[in-house]
N, CA, C and O atoms as CSV, one atom per row, in Angstrom:
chain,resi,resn,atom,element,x,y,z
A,1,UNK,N,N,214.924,-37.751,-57.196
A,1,UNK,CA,C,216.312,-37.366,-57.227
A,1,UNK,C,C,216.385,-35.849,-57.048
A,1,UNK,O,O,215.630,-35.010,-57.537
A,2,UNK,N,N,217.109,-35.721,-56.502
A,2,UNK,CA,C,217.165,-33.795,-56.128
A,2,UNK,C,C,218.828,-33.551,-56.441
A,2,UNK,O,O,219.769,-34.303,-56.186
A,3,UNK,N,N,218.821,-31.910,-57.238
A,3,UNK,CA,C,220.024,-31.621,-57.222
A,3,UNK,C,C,220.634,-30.549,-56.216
A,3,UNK,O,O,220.972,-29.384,-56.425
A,4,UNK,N,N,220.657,-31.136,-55.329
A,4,UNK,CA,C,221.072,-29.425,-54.503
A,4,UNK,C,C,222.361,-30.512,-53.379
A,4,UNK,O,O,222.256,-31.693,-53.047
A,5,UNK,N,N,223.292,-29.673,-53.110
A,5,UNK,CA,C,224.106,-29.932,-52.495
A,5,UNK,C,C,223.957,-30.551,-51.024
A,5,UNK,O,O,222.829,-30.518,-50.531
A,6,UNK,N,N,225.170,-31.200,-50.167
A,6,UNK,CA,C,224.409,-31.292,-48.639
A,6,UNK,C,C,224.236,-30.558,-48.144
A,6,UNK,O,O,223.238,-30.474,-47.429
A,7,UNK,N,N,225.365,-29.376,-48.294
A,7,UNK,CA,C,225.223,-28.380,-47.814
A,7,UNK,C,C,224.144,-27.475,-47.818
A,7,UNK,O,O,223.891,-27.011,-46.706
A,8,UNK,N,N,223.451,-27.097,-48.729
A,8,UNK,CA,C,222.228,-26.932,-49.015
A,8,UNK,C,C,221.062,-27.368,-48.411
A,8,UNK,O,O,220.229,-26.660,-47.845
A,9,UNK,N,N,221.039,-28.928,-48.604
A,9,UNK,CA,C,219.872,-29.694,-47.945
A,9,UNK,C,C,220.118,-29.306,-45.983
A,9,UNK,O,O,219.374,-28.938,-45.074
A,10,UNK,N,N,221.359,-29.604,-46.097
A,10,UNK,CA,C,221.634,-29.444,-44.461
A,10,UNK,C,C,221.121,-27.773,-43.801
A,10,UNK,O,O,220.844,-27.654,-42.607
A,11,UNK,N,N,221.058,-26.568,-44.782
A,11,UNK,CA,C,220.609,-25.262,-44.250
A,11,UNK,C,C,219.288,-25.521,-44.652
A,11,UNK,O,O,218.572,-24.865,-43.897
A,12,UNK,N,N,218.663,-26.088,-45.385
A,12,UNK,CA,C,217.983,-25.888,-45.882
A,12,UNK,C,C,217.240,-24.988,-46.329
A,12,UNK,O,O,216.341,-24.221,-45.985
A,13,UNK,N,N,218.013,-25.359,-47.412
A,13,UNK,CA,C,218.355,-23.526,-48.501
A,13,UNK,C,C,218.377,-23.666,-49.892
A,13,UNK,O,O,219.472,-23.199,-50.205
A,14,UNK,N,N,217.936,-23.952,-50.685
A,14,UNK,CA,C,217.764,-23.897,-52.408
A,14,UNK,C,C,217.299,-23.317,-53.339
A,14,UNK,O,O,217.523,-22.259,-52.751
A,15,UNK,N,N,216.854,-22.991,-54.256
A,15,UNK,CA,C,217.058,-21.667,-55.301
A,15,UNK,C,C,215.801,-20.648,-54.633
A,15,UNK,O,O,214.773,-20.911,-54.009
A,16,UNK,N,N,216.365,-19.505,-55.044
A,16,UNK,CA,C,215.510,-18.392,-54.843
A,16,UNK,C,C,213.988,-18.134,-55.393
A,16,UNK,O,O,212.975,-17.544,-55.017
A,17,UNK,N,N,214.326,-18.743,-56.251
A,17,UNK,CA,C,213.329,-18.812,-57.384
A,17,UNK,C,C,212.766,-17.415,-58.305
A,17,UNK,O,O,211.832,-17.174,-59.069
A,18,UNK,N,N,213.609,-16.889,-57.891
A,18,UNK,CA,C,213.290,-15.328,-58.832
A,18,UNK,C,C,214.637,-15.162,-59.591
A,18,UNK,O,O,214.717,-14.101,-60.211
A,19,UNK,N,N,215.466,-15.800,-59.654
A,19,UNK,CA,C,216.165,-15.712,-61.037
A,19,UNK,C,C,215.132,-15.696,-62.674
A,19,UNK,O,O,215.185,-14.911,-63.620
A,20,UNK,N,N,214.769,-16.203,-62.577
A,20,UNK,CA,C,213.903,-16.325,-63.671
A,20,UNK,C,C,212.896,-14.828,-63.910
A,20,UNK,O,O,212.900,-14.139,-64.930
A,21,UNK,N,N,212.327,-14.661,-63.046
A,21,UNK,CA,C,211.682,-13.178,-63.332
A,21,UNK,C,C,212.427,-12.011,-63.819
A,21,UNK,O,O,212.026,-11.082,-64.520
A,22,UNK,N,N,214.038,-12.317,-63.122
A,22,UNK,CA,C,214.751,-10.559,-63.059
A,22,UNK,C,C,215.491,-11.190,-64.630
A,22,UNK,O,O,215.440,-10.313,-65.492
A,23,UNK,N,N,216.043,-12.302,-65.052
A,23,UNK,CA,C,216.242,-12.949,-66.062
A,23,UNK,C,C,215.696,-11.760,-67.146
A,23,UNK,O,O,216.353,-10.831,-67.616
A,24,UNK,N,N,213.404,-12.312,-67.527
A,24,UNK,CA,C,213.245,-11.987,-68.453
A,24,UNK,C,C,213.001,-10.360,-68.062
A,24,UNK,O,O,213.405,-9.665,-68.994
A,25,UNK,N,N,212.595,-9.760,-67.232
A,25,UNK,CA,C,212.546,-8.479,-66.990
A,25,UNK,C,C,213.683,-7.918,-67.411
A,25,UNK,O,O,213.534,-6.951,-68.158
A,26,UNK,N,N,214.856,-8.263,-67.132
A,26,UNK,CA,C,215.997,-7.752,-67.634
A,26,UNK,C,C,215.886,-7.885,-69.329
A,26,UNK,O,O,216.151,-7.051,-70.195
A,27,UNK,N,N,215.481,-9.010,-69.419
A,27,UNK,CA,C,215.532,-9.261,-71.213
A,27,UNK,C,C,214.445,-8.292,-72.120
A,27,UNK,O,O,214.694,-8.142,-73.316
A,28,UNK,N,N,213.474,-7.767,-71.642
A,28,UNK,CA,C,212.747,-7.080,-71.774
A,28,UNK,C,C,212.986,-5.498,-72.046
A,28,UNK,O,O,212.907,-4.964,-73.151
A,29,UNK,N,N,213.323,-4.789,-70.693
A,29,UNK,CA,C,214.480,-3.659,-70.833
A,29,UNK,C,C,215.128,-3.466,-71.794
A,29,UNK,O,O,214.973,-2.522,-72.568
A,30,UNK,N,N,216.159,-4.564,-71.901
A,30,UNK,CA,C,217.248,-4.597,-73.411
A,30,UNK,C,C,216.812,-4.322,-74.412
A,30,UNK,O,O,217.351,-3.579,-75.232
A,31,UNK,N,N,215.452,-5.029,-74.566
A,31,UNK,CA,C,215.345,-4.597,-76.248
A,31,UNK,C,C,214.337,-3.984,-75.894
A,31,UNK,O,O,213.401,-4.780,-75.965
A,32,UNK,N,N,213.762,-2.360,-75.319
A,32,UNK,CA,C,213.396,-1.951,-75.667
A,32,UNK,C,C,214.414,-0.496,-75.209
A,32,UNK,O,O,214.006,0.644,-75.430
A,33,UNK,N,N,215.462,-0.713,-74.701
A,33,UNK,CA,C,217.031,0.057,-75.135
A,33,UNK,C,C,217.195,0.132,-76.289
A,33,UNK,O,O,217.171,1.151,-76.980
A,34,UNK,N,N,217.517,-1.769,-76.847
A,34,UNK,CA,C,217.875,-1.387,-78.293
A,34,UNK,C,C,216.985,-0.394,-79.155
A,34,UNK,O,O,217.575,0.488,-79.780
A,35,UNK,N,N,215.424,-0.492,-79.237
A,35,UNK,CA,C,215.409,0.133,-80.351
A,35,UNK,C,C,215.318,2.168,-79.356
A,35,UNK,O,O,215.689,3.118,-80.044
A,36,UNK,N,N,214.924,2.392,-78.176
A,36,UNK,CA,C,215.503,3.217,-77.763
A,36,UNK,C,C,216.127,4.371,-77.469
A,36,UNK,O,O,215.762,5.522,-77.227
A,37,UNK,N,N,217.566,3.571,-77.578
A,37,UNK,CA,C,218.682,4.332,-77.070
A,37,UNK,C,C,219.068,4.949,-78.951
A,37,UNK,O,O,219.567,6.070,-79.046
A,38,UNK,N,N,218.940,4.572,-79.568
A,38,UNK,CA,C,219.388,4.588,-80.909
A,38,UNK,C,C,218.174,5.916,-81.362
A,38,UNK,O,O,218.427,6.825,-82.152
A,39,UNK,N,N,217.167,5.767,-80.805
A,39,UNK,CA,C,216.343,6.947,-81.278
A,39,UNK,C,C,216.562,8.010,-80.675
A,39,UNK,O,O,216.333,9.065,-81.267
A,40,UNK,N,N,217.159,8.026,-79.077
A,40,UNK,CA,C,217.249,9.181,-78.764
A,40,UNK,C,C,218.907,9.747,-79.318
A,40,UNK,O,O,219.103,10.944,-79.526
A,41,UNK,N,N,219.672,9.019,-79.448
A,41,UNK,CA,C,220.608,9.354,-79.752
A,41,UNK,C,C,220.719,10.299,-80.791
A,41,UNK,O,O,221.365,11.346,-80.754
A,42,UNK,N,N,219.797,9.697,-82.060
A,42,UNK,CA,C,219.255,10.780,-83.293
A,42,UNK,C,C,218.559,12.379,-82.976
A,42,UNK,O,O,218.652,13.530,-83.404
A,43,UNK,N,N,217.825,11.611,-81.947
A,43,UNK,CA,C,216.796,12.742,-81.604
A,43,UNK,C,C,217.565,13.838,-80.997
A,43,UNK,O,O,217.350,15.048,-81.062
A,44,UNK,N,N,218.711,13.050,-80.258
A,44,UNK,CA,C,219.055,13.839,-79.071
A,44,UNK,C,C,220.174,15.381,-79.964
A,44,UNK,O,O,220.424,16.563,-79.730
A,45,UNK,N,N,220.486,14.410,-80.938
A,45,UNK,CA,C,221.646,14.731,-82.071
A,45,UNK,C,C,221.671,16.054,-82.617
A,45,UNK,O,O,222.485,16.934,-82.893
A,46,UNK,N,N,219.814,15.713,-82.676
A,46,UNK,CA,C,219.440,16.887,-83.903
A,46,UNK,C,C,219.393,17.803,-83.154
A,46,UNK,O,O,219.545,18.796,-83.867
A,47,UNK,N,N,219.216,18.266,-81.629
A,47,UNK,CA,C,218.715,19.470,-81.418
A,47,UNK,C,C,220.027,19.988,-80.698
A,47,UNK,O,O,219.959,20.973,-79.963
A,48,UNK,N,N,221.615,19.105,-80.981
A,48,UNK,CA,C,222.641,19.752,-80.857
A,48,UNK,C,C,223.173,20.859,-81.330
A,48,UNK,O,O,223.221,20.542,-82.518
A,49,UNK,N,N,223.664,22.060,-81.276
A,49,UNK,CA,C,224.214,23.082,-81.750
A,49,UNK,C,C,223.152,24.174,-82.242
A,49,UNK,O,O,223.482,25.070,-83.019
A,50,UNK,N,N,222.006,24.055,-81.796
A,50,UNK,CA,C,220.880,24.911,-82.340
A,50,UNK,C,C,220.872,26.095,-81.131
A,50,UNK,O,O,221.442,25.646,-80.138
A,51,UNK,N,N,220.579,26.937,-81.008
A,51,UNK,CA,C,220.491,27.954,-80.238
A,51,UNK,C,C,219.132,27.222,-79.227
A,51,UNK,O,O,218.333,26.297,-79.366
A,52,UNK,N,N,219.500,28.430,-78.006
A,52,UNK,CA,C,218.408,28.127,-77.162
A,52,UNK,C,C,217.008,28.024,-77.425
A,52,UNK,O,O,216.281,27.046,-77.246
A,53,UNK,N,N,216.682,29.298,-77.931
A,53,UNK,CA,C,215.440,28.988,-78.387
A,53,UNK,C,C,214.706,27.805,-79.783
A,53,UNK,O,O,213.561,27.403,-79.989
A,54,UNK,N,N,215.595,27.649,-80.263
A,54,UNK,CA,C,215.366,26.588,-81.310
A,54,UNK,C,C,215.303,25.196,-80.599
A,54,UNK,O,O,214.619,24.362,-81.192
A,55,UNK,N,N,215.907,24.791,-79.409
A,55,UNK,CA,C,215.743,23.487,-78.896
A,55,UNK,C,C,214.522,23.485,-77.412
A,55,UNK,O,O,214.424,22.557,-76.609
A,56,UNK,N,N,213.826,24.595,-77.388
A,56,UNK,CA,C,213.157,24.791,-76.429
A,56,UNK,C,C,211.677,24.432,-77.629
A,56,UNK,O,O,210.768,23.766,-77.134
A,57,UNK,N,N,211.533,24.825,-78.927
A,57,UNK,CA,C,210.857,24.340,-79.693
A,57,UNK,C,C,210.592,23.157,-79.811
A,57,UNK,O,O,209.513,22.615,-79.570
A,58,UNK,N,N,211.879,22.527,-80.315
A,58,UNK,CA,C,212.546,21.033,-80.757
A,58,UNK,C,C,211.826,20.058,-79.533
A,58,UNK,O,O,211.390,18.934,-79.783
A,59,UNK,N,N,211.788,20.554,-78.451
A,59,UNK,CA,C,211.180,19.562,-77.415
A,59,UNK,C,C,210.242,19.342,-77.223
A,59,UNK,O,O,209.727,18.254,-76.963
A,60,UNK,N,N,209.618,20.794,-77.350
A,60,UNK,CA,C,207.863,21.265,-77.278
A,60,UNK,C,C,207.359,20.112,-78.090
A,60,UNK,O,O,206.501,19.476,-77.478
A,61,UNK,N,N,207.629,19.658,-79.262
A,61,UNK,CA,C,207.362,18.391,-80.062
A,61,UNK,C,C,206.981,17.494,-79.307
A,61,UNK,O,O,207.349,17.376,-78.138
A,62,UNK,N,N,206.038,16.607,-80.014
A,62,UNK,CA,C,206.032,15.247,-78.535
A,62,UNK,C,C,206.822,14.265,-78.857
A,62,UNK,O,O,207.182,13.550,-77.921
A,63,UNK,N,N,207.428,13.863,-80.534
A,63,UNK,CA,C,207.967,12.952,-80.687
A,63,UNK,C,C,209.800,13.168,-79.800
A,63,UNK,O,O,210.179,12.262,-79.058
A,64,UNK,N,N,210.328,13.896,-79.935
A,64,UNK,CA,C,211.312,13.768,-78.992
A,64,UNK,C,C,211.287,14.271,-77.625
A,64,UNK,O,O,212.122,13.816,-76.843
A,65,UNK,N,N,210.464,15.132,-77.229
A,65,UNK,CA,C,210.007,14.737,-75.741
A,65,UNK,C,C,209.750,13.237,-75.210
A,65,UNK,O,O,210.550,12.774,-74.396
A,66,UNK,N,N,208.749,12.529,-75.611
A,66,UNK,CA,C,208.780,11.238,-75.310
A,66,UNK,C,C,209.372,10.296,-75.598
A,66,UNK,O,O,209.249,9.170,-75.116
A,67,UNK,N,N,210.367,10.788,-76.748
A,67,UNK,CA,C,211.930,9.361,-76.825
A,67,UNK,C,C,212.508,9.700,-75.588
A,67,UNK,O,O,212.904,8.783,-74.868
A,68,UNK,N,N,212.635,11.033,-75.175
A,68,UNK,CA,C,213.554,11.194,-74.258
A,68,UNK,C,C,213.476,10.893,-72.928
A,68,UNK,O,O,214.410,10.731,-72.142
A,69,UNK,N,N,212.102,10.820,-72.693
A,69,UNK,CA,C,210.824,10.640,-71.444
A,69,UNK,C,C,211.701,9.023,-71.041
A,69,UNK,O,O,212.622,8.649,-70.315
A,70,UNK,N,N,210.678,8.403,-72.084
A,70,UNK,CA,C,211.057,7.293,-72.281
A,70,UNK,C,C,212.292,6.257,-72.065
A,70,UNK,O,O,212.324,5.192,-71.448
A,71,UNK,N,N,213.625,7.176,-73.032
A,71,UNK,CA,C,215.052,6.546,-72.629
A,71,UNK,C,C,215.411,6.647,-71.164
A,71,UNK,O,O,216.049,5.900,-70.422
A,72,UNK,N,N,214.715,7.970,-70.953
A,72,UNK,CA,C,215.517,8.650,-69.109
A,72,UNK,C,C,214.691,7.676,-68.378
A,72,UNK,O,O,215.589,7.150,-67.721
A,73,UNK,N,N,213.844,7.193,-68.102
A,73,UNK,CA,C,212.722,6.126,-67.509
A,73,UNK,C,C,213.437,4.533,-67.695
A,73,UNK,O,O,213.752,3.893,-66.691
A,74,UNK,N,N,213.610,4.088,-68.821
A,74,UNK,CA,C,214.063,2.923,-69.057
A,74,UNK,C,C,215.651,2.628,-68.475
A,74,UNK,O,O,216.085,1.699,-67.795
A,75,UNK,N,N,216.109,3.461,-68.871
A,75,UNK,CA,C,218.138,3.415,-68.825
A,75,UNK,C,C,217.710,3.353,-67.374
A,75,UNK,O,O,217.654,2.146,-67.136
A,76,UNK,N,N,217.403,3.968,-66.362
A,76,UNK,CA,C,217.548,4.092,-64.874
A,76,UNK,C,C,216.913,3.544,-64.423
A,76,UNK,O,O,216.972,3.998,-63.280
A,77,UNK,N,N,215.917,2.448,-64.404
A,77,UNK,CA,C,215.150,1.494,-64.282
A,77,UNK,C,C,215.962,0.312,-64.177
A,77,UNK,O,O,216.038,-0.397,-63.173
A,78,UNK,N,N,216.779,0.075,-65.647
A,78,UNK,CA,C,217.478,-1.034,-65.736
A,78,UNK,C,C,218.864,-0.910,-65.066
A,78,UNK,O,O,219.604,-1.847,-64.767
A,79,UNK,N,N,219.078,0.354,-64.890
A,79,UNK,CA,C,220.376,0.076,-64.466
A,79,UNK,C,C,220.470,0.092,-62.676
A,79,UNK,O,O,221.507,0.222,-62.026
A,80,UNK,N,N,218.874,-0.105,-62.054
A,80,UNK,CA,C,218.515,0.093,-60.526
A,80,UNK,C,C,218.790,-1.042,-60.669
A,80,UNK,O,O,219.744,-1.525,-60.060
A,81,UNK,N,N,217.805,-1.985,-61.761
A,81,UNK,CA,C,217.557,-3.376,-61.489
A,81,UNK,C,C,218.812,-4.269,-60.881
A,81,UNK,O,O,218.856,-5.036,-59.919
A,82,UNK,N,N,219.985,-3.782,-62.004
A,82,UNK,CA,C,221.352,-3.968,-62.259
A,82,UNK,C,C,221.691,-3.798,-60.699
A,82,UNK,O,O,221.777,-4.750,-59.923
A,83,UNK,N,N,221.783,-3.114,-60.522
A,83,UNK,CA,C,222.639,-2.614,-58.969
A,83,UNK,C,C,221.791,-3.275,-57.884
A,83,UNK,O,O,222.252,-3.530,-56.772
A,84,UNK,N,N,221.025,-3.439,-58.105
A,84,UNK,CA,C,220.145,-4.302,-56.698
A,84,UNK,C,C,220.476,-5.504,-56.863
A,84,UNK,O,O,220.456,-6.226,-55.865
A,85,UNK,N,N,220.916,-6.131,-58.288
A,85,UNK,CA,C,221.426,-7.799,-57.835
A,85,UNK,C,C,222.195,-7.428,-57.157
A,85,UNK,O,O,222.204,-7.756,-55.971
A,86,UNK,N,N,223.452,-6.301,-57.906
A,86,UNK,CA,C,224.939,-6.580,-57.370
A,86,UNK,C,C,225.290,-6.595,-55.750
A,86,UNK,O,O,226.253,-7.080,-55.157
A,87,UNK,N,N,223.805,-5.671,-55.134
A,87,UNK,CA,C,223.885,-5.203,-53.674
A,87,UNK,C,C,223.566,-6.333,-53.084
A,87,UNK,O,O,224.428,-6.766,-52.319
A,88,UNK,N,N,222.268,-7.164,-53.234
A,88,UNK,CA,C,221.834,-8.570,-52.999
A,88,UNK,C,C,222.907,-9.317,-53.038
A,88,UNK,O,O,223.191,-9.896,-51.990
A,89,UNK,N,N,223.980,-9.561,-54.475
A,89,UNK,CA,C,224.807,-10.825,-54.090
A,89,UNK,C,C,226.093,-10.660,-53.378
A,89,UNK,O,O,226.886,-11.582,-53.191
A,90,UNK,N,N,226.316,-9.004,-52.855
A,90,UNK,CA,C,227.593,-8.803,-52.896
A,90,UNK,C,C,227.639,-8.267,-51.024
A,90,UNK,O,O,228.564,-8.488,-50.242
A,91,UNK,N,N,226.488,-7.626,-50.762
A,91,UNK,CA,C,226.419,-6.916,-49.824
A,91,UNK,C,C,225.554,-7.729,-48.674
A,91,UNK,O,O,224.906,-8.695,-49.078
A,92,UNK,N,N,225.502,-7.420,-47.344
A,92,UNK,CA,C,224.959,-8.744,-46.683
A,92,UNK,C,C,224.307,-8.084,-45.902
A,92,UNK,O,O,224.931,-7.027,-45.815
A,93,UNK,N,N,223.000,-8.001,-44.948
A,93,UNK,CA,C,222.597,-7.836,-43.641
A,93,UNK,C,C,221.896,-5.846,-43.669
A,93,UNK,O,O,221.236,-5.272,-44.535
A,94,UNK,N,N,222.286,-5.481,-42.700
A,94,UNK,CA,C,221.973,-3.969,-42.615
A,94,UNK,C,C,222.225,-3.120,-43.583
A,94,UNK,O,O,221.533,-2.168,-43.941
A,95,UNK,N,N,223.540,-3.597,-44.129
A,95,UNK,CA,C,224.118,-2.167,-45.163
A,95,UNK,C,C,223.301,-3.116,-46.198
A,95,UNK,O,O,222.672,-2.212,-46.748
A,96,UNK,N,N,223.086,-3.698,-46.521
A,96,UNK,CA,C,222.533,-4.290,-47.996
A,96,UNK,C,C,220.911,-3.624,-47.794
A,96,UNK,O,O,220.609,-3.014,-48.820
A,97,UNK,N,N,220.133,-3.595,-47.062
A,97,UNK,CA,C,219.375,-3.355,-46.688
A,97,UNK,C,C,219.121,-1.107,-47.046
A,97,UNK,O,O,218.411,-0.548,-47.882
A,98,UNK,N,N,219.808,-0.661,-46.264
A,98,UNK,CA,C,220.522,0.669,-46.833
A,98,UNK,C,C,221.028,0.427,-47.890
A,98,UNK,O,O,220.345,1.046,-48.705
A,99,UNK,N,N,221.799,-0.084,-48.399
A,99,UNK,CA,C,221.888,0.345,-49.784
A,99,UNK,C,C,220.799,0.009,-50.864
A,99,UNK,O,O,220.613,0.793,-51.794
A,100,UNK,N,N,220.124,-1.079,-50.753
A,100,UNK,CA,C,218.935,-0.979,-51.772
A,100,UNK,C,C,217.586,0.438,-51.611
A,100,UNK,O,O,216.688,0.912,-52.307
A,101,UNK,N,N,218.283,0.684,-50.021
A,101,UNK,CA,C,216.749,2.190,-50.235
A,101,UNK,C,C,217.817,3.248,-50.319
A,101,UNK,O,O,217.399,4.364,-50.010
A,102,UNK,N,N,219.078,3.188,-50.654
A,102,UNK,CA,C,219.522,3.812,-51.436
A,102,UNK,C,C,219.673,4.246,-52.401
A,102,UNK,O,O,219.684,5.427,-52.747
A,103,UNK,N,N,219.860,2.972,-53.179
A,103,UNK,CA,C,219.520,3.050,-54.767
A,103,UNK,C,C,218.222,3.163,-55.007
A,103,UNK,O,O,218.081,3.332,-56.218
A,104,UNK,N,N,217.488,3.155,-54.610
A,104,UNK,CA,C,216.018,2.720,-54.921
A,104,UNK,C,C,214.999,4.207,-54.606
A,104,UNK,O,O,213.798,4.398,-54.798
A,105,UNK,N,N,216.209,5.207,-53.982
A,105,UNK,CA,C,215.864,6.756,-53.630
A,105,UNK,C,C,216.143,7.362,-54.397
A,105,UNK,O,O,215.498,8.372,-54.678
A,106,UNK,N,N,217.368,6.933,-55.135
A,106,UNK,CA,C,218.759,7.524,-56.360
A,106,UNK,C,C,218.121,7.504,-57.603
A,106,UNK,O,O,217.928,8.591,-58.148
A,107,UNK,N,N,217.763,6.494,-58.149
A,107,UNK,CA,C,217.292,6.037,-59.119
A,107,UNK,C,C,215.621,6.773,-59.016
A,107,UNK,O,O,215.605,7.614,-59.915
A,108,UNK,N,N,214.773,6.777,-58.566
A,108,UNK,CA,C,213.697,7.740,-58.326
A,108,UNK,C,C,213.929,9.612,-58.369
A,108,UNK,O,O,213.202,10.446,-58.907
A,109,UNK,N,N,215.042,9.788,-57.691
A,109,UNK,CA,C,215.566,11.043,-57.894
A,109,UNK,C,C,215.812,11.652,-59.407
A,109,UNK,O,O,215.448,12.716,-59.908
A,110,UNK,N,N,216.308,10.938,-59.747
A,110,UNK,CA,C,217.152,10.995,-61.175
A,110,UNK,C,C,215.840,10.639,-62.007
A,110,UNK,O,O,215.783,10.998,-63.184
A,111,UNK,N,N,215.116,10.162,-61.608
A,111,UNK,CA,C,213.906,9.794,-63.314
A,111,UNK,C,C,213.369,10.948,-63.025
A,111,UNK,O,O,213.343,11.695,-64.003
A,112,UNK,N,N,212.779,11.539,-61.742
A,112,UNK,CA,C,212.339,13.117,-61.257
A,112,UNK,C,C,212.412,14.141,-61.659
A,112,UNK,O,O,211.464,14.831,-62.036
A,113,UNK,N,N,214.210,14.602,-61.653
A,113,UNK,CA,C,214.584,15.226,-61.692
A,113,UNK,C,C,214.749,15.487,-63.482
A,113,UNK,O,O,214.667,16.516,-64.153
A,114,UNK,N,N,214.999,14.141,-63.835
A,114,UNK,CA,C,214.916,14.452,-65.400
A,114,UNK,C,C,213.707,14.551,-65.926
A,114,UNK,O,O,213.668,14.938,-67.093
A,115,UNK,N,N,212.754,14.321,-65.417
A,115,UNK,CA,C,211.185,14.300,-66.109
A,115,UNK,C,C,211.174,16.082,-65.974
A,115,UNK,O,O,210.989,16.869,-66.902
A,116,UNK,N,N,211.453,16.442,-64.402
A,116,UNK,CA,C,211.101,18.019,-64.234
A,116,UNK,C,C,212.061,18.647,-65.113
A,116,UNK,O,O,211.474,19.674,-65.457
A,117,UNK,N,N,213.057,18.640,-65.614
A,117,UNK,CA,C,213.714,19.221,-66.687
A,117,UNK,C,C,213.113,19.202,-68.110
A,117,UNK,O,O,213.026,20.162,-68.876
A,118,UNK,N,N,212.755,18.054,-68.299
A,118,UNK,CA,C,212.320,18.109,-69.542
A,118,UNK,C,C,210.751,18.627,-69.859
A,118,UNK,O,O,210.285,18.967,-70.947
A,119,UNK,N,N,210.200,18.582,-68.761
A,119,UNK,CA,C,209.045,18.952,-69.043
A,119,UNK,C,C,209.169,21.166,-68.693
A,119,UNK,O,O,208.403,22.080,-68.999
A,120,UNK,N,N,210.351,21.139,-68.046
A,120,UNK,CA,C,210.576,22.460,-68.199
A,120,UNK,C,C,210.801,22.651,-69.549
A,120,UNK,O,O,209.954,23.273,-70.190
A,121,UNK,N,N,211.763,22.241,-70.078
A,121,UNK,CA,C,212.012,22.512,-71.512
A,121,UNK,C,C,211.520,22.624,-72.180
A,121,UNK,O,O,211.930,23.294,-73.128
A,122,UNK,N,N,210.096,21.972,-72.183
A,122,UNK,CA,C,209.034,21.703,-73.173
A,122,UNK,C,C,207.990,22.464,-72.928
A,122,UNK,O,O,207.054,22.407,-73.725
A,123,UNK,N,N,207.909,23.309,-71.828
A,123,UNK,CA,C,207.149,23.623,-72.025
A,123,UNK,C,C,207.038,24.782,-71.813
A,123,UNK,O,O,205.978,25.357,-72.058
């Protein structure tokens, strides 16, 4: 017995079969946001309102250098992942095509660009 439509059988065309991977990969991401995003938020907290040189210290640290490493790596990771379904289910042919080495340039830029900041900061 098969469940797939005629339409389906007639292109012959039925599941992708990578729902399931981007599924737990996605589920994965999340909780390691949750615990995370909540640390840098603290982290990020404390070295608010301190003068320059006091947060050029504050970073030099490794424990909030690498929450921060870490959150800037994860958040833009997941949120590529995010945008490449939406381009996949939404966008069709050439431009879908450009836009995933779009995002996929964007999202590399931005983990870059924040790693080279922070490791300026720190060091």
């Amino acid at each position: 017995m098969r469940f797939i439509t005629d339409l389906k059988r007639a292109e012959g065309l039925g599941s992708a079969r990578a729902g399931t991977h981007h599924h737990w990969k996605m589920m994965i991401s999340s909780a390691a946001l949750v615990v995370l995003v909540p640390l840098f938020v603290f982290t990020f907290g404390c070295a608010l309102g301190r003068s320059h040189a006091d947060v050029l210290a504050y970073f030099a640290r490794p424990f909030p250098a690498i929450v921060t490493a870490l959150t800037l790596v994860a958040v833009t990771l997941h949120c590529k992942s995010e945008a490449d379904e939406a381009i996949i289910d939404y966008v069709h042919g050439v431009k879908a095509k450009l836009a995933l080495v779009a995002m996929t340039v964007l999202a590399w830029t931005l983990i870059a660009a924040g790693l080279f900041a922070l490791v300026r900061l720190a060091l």
